[in-house]
PyMOL commands that place a pseudoatom at each C-alpha (Angstrom):
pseudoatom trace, name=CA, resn=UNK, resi=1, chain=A, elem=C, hetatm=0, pos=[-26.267, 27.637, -36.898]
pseudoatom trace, name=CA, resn=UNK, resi=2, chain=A, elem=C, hetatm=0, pos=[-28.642, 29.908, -39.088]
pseudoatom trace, name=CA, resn=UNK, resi=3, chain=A, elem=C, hetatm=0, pos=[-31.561, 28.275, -38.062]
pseudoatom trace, name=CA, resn=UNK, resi=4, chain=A, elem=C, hetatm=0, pos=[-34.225, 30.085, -36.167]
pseudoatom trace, name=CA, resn=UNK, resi=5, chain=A, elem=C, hetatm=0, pos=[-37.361, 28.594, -34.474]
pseudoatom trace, name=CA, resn=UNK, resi=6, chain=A, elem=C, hetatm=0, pos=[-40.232, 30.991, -34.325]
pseudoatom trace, name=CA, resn=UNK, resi=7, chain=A, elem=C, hetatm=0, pos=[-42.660, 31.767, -31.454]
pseudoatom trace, name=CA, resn=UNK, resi=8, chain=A, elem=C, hetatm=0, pos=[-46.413, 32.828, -32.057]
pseudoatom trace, name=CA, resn=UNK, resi=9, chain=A, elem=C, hetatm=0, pos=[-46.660, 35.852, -33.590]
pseudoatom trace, name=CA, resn=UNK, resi=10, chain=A, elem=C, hetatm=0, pos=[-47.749, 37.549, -37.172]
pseudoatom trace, name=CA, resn=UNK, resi=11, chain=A, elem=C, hetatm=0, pos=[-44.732, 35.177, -39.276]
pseudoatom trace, name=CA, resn=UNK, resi=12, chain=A, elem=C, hetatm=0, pos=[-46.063, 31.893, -38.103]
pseudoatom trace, name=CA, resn=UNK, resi=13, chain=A, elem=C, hetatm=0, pos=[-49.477, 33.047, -38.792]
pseudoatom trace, name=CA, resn=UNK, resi=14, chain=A, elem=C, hetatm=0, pos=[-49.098, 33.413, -42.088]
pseudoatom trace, name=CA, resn=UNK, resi=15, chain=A, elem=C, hetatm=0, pos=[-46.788, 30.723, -42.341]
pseudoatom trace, name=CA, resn=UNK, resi=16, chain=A, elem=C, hetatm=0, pos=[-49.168, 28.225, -41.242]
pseudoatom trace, name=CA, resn=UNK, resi=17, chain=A, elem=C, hetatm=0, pos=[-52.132, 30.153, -43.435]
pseudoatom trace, name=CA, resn=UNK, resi=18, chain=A, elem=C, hetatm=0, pos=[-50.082, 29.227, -46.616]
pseudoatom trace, name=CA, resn=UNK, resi=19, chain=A, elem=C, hetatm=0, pos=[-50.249, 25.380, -46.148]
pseudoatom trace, name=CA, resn=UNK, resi=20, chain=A, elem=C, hetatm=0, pos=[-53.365, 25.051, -44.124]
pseudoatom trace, name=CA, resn=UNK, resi=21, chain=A, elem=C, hetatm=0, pos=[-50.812, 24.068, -40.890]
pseudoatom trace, name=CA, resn=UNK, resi=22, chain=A, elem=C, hetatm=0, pos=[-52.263, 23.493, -37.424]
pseudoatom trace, name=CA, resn=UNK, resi=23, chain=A, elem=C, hetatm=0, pos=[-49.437, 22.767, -35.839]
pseudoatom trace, name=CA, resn=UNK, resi=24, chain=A, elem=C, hetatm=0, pos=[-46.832, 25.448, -33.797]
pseudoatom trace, name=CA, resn=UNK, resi=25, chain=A, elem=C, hetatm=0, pos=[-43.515, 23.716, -34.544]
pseudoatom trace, name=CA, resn=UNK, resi=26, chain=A, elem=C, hetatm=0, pos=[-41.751, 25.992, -37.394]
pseudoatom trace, name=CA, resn=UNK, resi=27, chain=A, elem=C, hetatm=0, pos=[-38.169, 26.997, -37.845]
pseudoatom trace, name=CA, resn=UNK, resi=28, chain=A, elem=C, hetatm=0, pos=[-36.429, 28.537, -40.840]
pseudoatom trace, name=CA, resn=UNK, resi=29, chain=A, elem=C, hetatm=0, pos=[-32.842, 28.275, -41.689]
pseudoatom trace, name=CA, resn=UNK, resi=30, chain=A, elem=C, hetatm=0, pos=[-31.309, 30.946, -43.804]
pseudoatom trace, name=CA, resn=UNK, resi=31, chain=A, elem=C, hetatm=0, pos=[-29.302, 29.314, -46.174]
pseudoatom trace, name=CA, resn=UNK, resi=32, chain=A, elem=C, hetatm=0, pos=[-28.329, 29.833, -50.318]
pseudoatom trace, name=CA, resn=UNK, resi=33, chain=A, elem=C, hetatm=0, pos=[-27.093, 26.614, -50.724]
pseudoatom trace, name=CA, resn=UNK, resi=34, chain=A, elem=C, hetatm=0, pos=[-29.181, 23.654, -52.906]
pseudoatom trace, name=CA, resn=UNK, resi=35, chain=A, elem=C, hetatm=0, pos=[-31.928, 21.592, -51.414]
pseudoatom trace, name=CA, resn=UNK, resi=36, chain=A, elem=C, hetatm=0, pos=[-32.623, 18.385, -53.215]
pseudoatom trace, name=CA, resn=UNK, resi=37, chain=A, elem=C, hetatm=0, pos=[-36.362, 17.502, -52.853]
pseudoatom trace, name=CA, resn=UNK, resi=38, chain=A, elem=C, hetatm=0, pos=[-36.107, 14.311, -51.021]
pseudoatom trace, name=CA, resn=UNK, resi=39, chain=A, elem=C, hetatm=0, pos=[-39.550, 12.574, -50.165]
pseudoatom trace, name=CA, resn=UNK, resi=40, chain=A, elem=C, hetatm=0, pos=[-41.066, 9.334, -50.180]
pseudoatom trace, name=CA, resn=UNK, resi=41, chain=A, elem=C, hetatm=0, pos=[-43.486, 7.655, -48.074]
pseudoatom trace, name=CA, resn=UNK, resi=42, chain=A, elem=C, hetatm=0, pos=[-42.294, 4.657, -45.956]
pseudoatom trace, name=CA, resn=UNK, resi=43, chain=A, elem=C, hetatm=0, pos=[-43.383, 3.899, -42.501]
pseudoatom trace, name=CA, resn=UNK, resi=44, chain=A, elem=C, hetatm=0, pos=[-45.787, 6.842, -42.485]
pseudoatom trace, name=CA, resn=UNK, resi=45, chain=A, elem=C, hetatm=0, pos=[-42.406, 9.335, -42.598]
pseudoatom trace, name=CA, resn=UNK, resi=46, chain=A, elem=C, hetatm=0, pos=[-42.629, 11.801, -46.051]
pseudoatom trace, name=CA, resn=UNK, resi=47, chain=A, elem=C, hetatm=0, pos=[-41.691, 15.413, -46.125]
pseudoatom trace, name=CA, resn=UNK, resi=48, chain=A, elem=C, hetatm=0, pos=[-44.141, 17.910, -48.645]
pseudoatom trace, name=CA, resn=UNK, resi=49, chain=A, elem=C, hetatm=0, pos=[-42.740, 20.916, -50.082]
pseudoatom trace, name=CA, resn=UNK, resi=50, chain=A, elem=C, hetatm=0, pos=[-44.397, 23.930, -51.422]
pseudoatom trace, name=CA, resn=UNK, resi=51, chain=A, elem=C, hetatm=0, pos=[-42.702, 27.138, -52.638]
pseudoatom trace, name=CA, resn=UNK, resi=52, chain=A, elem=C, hetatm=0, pos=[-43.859, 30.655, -52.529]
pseudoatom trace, name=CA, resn=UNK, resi=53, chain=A, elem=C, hetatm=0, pos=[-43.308, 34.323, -53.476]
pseudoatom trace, name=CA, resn=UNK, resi=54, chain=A, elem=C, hetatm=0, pos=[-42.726, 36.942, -51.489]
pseudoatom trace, name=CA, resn=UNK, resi=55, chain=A, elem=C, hetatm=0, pos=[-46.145, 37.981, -52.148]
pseudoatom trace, name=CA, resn=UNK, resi=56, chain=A, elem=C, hetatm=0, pos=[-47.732, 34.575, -50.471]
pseudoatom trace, name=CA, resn=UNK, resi=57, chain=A, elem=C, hetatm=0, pos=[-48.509, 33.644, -54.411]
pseudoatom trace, name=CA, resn=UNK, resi=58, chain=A, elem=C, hetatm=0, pos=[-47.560, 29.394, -54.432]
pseudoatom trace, name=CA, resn=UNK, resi=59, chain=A, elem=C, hetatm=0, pos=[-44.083, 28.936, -56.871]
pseudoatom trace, name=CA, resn=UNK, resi=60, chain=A, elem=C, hetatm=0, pos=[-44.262, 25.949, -59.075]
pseudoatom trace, name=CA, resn=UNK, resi=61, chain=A, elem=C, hetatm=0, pos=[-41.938, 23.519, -58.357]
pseudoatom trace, name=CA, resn=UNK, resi=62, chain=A, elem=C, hetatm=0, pos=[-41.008, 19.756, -59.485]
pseudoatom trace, name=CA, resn=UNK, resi=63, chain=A, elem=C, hetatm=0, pos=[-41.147, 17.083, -56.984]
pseudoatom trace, name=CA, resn=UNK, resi=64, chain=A, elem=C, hetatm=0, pos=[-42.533, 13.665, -56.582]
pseudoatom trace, name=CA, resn=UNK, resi=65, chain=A, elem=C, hetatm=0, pos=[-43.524, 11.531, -53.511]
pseudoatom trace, name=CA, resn=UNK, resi=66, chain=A, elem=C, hetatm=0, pos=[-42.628, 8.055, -54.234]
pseudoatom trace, name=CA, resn=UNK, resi=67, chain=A, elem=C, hetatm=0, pos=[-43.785, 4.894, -52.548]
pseudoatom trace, name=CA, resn=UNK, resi=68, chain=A, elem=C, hetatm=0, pos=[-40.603, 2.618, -52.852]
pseudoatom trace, name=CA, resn=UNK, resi=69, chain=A, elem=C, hetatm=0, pos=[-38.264, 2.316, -50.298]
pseudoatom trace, name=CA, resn=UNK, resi=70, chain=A, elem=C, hetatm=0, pos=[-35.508, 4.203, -52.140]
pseudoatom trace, name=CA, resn=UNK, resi=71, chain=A, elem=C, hetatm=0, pos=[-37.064, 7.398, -54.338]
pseudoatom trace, name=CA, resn=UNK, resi=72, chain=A, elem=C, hetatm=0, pos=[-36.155, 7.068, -58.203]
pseudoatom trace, name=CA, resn=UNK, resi=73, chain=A, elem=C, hetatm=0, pos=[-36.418, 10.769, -60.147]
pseudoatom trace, name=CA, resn=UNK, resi=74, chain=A, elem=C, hetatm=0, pos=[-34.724, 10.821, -63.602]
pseudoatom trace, name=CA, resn=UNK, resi=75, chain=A, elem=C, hetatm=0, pos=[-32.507, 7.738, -62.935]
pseudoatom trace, name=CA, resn=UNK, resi=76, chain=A, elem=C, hetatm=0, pos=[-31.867, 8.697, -58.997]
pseudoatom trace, name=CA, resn=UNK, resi=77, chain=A, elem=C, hetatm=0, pos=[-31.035, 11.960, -59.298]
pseudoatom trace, name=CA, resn=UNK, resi=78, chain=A, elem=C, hetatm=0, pos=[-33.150, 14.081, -57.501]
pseudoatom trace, name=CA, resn=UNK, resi=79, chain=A, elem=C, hetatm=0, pos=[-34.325, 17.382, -58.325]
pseudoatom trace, name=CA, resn=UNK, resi=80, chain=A, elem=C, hetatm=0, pos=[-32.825, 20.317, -56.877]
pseudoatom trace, name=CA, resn=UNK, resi=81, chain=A, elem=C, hetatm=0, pos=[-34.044, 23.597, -55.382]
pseudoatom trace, name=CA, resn=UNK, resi=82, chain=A, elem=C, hetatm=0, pos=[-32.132, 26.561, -55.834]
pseudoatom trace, name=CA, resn=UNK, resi=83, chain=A, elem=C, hetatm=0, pos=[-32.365, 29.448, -53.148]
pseudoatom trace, name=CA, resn=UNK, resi=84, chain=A, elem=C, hetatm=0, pos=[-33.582, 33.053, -54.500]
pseudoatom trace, name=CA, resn=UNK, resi=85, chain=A, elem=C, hetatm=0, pos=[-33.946, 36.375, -52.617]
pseudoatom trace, name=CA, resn=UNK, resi=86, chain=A, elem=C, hetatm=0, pos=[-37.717, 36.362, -54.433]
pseudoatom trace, name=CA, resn=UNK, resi=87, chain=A, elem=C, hetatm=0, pos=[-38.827, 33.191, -53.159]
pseudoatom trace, name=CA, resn=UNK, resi=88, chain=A, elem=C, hetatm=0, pos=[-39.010, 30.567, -49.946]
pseudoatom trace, name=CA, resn=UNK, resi=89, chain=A, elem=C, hetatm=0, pos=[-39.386, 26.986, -49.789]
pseudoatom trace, name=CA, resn=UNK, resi=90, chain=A, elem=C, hetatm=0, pos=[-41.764, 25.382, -47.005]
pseudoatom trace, name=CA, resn=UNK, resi=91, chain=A, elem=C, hetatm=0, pos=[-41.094, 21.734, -46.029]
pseudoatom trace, name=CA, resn=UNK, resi=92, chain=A, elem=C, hetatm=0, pos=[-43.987, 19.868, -43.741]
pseudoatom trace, name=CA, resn=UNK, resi=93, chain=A, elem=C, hetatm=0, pos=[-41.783, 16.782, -42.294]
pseudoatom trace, name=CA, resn=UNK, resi=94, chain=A, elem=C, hetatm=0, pos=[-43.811, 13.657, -40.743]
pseudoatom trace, name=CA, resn=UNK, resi=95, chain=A, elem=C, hetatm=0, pos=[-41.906, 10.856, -39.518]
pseudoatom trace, name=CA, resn=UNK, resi=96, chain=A, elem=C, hetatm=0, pos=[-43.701, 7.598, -38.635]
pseudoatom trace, name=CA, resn=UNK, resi=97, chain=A, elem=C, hetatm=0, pos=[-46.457, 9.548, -38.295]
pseudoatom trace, name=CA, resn=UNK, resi=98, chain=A, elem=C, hetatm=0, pos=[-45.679, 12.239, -36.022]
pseudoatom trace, name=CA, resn=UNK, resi=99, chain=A, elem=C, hetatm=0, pos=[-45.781, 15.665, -36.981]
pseudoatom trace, name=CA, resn=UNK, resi=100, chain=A, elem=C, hetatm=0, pos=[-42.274, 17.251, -37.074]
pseudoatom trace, name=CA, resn=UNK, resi=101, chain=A, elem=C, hetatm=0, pos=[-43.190, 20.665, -38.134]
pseudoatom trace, name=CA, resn=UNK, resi=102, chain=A, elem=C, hetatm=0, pos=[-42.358, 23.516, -41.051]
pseudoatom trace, name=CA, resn=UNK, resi=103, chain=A, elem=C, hetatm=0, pos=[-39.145, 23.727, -42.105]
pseudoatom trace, name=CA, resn=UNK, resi=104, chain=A, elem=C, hetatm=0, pos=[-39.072, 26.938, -43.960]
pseudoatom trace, name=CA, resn=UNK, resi=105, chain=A, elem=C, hetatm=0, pos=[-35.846, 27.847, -46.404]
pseudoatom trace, name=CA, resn=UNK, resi=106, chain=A, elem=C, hetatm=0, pos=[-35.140, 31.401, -47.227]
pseudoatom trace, name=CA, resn=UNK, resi=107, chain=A, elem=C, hetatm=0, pos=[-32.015, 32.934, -48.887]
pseudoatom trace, name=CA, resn=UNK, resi=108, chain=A, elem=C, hetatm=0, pos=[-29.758, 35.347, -47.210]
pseudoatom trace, name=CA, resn=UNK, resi=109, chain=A, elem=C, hetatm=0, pos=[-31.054, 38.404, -48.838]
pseudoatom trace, name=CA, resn=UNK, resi=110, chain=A, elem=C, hetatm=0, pos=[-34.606, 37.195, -48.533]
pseudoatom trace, name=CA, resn=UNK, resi=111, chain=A, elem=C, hetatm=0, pos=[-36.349, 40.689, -47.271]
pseudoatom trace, name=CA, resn=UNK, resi=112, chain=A, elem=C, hetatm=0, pos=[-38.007, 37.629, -44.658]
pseudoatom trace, name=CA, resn=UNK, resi=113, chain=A, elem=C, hetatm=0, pos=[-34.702, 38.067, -42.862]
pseudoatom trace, name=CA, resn=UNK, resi=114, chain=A, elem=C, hetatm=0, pos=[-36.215, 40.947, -41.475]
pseudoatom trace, name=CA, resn=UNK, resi=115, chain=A, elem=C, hetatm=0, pos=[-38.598, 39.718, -39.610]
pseudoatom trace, name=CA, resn=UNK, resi=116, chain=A, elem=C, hetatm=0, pos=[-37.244, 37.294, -37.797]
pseudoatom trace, name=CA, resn=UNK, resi=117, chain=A, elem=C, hetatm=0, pos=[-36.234, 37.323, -33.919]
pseudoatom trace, name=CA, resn=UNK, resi=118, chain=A, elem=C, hetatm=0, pos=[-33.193, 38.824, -32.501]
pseudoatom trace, name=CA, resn=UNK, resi=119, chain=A, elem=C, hetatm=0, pos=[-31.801, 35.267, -31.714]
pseudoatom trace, name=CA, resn=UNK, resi=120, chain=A, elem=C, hetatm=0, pos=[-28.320, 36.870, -29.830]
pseudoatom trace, name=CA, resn=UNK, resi=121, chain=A, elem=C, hetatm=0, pos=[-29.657, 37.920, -26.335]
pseudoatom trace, name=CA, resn=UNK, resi=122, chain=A, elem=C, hetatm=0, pos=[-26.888, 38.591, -23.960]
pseudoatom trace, name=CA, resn=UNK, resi=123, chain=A, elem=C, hetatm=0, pos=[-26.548, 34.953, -21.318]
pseudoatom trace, name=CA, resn=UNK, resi=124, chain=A, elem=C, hetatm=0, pos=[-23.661, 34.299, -18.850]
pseudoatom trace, name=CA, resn=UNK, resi=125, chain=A, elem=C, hetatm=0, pos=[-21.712, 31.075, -19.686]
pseudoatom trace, name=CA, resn=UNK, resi=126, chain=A, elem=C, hetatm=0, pos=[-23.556, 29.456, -16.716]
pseudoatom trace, name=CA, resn=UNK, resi=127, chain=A, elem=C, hetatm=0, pos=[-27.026, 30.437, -18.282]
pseudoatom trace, name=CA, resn=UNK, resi=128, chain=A, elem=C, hetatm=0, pos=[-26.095, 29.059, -21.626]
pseudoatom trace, name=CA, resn=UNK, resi=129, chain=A, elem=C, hetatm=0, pos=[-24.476, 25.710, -20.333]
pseudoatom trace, name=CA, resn=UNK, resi=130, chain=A, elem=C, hetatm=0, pos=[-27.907, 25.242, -18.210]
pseudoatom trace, name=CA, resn=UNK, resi=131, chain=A, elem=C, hetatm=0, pos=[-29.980, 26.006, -21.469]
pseudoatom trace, name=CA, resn=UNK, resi=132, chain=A, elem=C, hetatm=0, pos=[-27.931, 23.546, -23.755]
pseudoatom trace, name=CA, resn=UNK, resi=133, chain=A, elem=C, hetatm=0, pos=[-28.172, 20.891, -21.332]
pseudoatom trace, name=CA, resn=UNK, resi=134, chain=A, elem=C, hetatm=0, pos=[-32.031, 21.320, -21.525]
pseudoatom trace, name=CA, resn=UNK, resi=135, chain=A, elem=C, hetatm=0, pos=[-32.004, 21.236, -25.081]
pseudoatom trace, name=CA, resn=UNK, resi=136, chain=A, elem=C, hetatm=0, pos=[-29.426, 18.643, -25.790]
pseudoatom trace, name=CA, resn=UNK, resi=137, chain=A, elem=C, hetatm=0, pos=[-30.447, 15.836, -22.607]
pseudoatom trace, name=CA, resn=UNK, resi=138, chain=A, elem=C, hetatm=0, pos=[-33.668, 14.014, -21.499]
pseudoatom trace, name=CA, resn=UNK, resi=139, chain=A, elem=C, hetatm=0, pos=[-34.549, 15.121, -18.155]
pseudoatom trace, name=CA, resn=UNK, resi=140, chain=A, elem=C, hetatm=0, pos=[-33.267, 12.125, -16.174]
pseudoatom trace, name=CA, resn=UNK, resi=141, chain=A, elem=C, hetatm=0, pos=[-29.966, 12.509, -17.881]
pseudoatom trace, name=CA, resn=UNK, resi=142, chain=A, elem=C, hetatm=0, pos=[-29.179, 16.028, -16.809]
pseudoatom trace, name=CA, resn=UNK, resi=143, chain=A, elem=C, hetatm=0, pos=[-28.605, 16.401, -13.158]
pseudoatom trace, name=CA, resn=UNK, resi=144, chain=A, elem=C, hetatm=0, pos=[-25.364, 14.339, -13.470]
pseudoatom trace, name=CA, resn=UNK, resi=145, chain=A, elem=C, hetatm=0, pos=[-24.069, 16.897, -16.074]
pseudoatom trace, name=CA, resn=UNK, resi=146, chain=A, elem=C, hetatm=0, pos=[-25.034, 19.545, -13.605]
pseudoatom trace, name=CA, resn=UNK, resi=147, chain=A, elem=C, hetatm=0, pos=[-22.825, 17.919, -10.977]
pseudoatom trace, name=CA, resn=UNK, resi=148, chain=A, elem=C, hetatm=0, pos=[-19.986, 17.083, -13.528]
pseudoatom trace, name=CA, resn=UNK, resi=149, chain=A, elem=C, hetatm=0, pos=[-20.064, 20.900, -14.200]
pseudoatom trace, name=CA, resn=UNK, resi=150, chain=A, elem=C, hetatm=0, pos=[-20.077, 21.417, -10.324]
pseudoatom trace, name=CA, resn=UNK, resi=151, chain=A, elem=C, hetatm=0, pos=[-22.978, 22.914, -9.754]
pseudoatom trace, name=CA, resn=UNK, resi=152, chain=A, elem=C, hetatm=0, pos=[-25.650, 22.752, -6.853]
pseudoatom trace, name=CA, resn=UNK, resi=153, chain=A, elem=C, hetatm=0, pos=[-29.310, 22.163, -7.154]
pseudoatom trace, name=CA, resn=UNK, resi=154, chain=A, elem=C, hetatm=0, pos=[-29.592, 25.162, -5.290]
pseudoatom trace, name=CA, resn=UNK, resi=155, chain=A, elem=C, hetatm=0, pos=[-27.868, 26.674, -8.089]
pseudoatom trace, name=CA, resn=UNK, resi=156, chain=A, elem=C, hetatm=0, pos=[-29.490, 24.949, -10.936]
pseudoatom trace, name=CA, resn=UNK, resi=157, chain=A, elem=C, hetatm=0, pos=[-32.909, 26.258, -9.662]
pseudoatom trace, name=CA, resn=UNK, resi=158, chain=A, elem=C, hetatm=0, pos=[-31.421, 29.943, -9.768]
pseudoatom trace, name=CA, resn=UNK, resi=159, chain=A, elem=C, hetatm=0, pos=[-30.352, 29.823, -13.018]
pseudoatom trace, name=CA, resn=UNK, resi=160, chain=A, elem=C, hetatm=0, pos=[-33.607, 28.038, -14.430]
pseudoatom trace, name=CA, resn=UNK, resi=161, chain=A, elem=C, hetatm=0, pos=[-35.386, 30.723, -12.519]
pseudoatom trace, name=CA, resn=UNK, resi=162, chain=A, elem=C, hetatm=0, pos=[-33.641, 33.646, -14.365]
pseudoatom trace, name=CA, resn=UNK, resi=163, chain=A, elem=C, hetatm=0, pos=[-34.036, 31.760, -17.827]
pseudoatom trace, name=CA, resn=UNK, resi=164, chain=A, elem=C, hetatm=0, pos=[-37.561, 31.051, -17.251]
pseudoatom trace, name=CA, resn=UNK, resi=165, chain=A, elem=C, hetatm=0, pos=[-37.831, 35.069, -16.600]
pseudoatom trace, name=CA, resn=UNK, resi=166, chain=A, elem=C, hetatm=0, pos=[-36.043, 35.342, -20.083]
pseudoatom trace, name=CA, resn=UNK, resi=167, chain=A, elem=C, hetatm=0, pos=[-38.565, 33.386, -21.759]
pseudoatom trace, name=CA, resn=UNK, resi=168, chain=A, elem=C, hetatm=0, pos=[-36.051, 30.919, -22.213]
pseudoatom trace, name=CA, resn=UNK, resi=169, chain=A, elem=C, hetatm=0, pos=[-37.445, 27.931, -20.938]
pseudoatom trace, name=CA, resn=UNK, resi=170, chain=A, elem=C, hetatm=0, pos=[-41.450, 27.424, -19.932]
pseudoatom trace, name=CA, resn=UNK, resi=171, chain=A, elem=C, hetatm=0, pos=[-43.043, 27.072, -15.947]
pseudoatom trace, name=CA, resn=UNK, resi=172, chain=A, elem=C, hetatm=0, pos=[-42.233, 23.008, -16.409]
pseudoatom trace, name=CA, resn=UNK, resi=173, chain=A, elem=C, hetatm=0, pos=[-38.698, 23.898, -17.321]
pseudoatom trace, name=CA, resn=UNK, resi=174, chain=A, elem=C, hetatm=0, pos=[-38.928, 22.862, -21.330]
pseudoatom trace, name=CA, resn=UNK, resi=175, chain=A, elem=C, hetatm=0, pos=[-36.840, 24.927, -23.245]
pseudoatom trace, name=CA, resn=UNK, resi=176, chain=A, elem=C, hetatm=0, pos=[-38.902, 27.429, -26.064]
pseudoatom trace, name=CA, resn=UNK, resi=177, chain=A, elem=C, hetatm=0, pos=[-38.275, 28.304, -29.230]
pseudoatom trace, name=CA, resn=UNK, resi=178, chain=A, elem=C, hetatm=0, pos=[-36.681, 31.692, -28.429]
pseudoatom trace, name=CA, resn=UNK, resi=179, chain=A, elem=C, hetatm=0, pos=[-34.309, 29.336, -26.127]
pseudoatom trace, name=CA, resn=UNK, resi=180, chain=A, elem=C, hetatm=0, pos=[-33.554, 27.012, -28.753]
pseudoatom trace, name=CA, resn=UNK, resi=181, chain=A, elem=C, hetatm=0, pos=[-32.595, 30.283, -30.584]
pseudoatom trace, name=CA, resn=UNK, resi=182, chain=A, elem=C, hetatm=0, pos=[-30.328, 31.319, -28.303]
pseudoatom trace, name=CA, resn=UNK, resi=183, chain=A, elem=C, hetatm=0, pos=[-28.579, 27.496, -28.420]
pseudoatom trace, name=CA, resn=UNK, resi=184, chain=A, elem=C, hetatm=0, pos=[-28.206, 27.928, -31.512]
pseudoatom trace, name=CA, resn=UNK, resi=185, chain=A, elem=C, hetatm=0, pos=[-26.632, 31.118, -31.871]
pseudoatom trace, name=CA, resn=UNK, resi=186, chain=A, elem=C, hetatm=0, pos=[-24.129, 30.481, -29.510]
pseudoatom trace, name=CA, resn=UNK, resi=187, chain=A, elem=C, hetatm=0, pos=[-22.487, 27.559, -31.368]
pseudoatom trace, name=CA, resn=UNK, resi=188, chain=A, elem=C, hetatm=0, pos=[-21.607, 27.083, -35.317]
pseudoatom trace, name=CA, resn=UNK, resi=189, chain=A, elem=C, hetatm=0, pos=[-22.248, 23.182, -34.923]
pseudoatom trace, name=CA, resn=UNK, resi=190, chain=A, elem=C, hetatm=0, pos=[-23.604, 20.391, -32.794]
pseudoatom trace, name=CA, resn=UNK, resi=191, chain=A, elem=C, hetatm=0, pos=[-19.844, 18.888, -32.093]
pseudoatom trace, name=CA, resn=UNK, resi=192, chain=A, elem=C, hetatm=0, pos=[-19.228, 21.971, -30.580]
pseudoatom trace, name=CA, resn=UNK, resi=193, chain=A, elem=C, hetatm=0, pos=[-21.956, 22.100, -28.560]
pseudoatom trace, name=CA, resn=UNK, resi=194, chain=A, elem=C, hetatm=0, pos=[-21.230, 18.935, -27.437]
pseudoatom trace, name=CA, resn=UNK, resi=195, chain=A, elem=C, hetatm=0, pos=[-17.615, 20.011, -26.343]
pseudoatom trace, name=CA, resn=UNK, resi=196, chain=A, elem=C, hetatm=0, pos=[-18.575, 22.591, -24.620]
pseudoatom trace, name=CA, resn=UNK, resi=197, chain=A, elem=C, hetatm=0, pos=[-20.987, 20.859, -22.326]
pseudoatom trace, name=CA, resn=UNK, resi=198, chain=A, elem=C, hetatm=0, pos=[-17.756, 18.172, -21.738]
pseudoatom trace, name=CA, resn=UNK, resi=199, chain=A, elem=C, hetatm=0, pos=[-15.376, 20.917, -20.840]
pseudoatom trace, name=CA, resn=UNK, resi=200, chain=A, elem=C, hetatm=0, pos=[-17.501, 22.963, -19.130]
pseudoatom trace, name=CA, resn=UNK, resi=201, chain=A, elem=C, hetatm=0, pos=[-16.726, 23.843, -15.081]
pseudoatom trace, name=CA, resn=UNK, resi=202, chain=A, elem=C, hetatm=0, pos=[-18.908, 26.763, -13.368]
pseudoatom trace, name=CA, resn=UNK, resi=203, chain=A, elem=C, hetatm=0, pos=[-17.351, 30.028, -14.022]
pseudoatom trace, name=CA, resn=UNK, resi=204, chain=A, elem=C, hetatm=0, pos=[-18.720, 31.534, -10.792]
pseudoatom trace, name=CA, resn=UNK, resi=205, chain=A, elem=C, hetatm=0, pos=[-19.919, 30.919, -7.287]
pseudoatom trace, name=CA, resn=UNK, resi=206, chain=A, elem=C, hetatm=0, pos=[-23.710, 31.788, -7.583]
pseudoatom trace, name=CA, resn=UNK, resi=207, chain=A, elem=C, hetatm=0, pos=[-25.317, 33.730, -4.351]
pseudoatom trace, name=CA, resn=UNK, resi=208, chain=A, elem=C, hetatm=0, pos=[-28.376, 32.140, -3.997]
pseudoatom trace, name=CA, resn=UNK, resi=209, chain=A, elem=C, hetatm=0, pos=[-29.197, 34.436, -0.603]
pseudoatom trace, name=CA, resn=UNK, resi=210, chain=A, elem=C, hetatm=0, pos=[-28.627, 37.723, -2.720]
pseudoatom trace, name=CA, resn=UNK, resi=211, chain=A, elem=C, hetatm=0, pos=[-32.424, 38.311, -3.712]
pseudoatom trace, name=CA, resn=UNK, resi=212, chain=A, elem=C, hetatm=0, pos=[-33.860, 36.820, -0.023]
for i in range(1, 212): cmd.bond("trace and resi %d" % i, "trace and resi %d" % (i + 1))
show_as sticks, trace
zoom trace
């Protein structure tokens, strides 16, 4: 998936200086395909789009936010935006009222790529199936995927300890955005994501007296 949630640092800064955001929820997918500027408020959800140079200089761009239940532009269709190496799209998404985050677009060859984080750290399978369970299950839900999997709690806490040492996940066990990164990298889709964590059995006995 070429989507890539950012940490603090000098990117969201600036980021959030361009639209005023206050907010720490931002992740930017590379991608060259199409975007068509869908927004309308309903239920206190609507998504607001601004576009930008390289240079931090705003982009004109055509969109409208419509209060009907189903957004009309030019007959229904909806105007497009079109990915360039010269340009980036940022979309602020609020859904019933609750503050999603940026979504920021950039093309492939958008010099942006750059500065991005290395989202392809090194993880055993173990580490990764732990970290995707985080991400993809509500607490209560996960200690019976654990034990599906066949692991211990003793076990579990080992391998949350060594991905909270990563950075991966925080002191209360929540996954961060450099985690989510790595979940992300690891799989091309969310269906295989999913099969993964059904087919998944511990690949190795874990020595939880090695570092006592």
């Amino acid at each position: 998936m070429n989507k890539i949630y950012l940490s603090q640092g000098e990117l969201m800064d600036k980021l959030k200086s361009l639209v005023k955001y206050k907010g720490t929820k931002i992740c930017v997918e590379i991608s060259d395909a199409p975007k068509s500027l869908h927004s309308y408020w309903d239920g206190g959800s609507c998504n607001d789009y601004d576009c930008f140079d390289m240079n931090g200089n705003r982009v004109e761009i055509n969109y409208l936010i419509q209060t009907a239940p189903i957004p009309f532009w030019q007959d229904g269709k909806l105007p497009d935006y079109i990915p360039t190496p010269d340009k980036f799209l940022v979309e602020h998404v609020t859904f019933c009222g609750k503050d999603l985050g940026l979504h920021v677009y950039i093309h492939p060859a958008c010099v942006m790529t750059k500065m991005l984080p290395d989202n392809k750290p090194n993880v055993s399978n173990n580490e990764l199936f732990v970290l995707n369970t985080i991400c993809s299950l509500k607490s209560f839900a996960r200690a019976d995927e654990y034990r599906n999997a066949g692991f211990t709690t003793a076990e579990i806490d080992k391998l949350k300890e060594i991905l909270y040492q990563k950075g991966f996940i925080n002191k209360a066990g929540a996954i961060t955005p450099t985690g989510r990164n790595v979940v992300n990298s690891a799989f091309n889709s969310i269906g295989e994501r999913q099969e993964f964590s059904w087919r998944f059995k511990k690949e190795q006995v874990i020595d939880i007296a090695k570092d006592a």
